[in-house]
Backbone as CSV, one residue per row, in Angstrom:
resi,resn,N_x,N_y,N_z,CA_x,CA_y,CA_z,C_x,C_y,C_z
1,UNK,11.532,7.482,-2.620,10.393,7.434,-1.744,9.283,6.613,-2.375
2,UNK,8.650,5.749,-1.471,7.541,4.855,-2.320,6.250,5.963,-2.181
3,UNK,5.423,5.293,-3.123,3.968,6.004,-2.867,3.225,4.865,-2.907
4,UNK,2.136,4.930,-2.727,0.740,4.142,-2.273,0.412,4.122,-3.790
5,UNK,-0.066,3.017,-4.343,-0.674,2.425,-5.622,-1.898,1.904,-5.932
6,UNK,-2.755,2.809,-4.557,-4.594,2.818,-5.357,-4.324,4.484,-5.108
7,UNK,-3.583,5.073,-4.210,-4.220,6.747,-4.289,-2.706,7.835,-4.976
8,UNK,-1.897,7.610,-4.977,-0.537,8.061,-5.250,0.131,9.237,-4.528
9,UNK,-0.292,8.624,-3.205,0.158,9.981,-2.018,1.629,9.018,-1.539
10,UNK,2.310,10.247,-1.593,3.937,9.933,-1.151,3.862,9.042,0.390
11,UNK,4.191,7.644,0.637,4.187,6.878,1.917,5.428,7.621,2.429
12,UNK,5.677,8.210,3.833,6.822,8.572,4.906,7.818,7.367,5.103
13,UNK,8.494,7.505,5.544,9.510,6.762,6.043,9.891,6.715,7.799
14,UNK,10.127,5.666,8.239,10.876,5.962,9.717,12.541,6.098,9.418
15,UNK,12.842,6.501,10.778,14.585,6.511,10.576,14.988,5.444,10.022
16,UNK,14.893,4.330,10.218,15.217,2.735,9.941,14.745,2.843,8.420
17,UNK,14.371,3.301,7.675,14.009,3.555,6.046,12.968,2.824,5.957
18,UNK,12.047,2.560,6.854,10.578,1.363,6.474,9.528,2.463,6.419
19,UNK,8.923,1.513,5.440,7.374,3.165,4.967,6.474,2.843,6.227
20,UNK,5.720,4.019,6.247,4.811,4.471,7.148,3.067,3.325,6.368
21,UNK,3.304,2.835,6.202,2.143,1.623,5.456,2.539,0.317,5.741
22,UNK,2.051,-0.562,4.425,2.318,-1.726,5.001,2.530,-2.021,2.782
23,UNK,2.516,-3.550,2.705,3.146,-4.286,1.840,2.373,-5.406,1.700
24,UNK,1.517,-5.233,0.489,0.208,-6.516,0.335,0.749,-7.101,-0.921
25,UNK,0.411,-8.391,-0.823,2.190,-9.381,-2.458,0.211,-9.337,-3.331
26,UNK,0.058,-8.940,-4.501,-0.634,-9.172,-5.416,-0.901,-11.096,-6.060
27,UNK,-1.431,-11.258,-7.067,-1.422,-12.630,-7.569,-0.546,-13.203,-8.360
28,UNK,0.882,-12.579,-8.583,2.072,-12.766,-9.390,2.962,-12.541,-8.291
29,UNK,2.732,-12.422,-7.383,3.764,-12.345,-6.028,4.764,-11.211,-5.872
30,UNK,4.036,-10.001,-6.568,5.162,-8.772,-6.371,4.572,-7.627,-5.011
31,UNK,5.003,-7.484,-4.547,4.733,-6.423,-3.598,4.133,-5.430,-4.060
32,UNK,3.271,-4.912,-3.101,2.634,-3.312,-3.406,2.621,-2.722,-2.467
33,UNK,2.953,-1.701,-2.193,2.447,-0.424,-1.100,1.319,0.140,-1.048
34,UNK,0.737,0.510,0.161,-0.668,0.628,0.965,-0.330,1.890,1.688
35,UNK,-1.492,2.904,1.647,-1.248,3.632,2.392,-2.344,3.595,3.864
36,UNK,-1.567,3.798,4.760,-3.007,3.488,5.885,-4.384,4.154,5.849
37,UNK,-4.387,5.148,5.085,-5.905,5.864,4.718,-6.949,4.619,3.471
38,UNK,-5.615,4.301,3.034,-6.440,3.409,1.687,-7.045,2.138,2.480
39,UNK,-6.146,1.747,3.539,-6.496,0.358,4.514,-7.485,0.630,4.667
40,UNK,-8.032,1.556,5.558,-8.954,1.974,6.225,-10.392,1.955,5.680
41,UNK,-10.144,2.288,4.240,-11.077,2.572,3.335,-11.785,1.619,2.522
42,UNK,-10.286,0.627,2.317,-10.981,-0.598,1.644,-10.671,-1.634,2.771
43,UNK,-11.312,-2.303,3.418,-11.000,-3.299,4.755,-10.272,-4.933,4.538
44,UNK,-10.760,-5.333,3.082,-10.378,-6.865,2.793,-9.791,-6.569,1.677
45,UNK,-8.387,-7.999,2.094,-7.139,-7.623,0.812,-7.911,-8.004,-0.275
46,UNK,-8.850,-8.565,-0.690,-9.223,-8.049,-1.734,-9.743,-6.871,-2.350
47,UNK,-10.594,-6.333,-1.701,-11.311,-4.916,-2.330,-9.522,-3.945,-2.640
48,UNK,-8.501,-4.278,-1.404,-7.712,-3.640,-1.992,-6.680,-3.587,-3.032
49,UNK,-7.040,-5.253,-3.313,-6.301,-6.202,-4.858,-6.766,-5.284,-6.247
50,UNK,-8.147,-5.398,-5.662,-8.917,-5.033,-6.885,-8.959,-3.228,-7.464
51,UNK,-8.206,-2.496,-6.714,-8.427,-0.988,-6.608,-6.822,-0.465,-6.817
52,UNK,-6.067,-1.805,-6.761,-4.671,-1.530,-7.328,-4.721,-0.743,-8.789
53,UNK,-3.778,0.283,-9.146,-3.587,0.574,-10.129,-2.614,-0.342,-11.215
């Protein structure tokens, strides 16, 4: 199960196995998981670049 990597709350899954978030690529081009509360909270992919753990 993925979790979200500014707050570390477990992301859900649909039947199809895709998380309940979304997938923002950092400045080395690796993926990260988002949880939609964290979206919400921080609005521009940066503030949420920057709040990555």
């Amino acid at each position: 199960m993925a979790k979200c990597e500014i707050c570390g709350k477990k992301l859900g899954e649909t039947f199809l196995r895709k998380i309940i978030g979304t997938y923002i690529k950092d400045e080395k081009g690796k993926k990260r998981t988002v949880c939609f509360e964290c979206q919400k909270k921080f609005k521009t992919k940066e503030e949420i670049l920057s709040n990555l753990k």
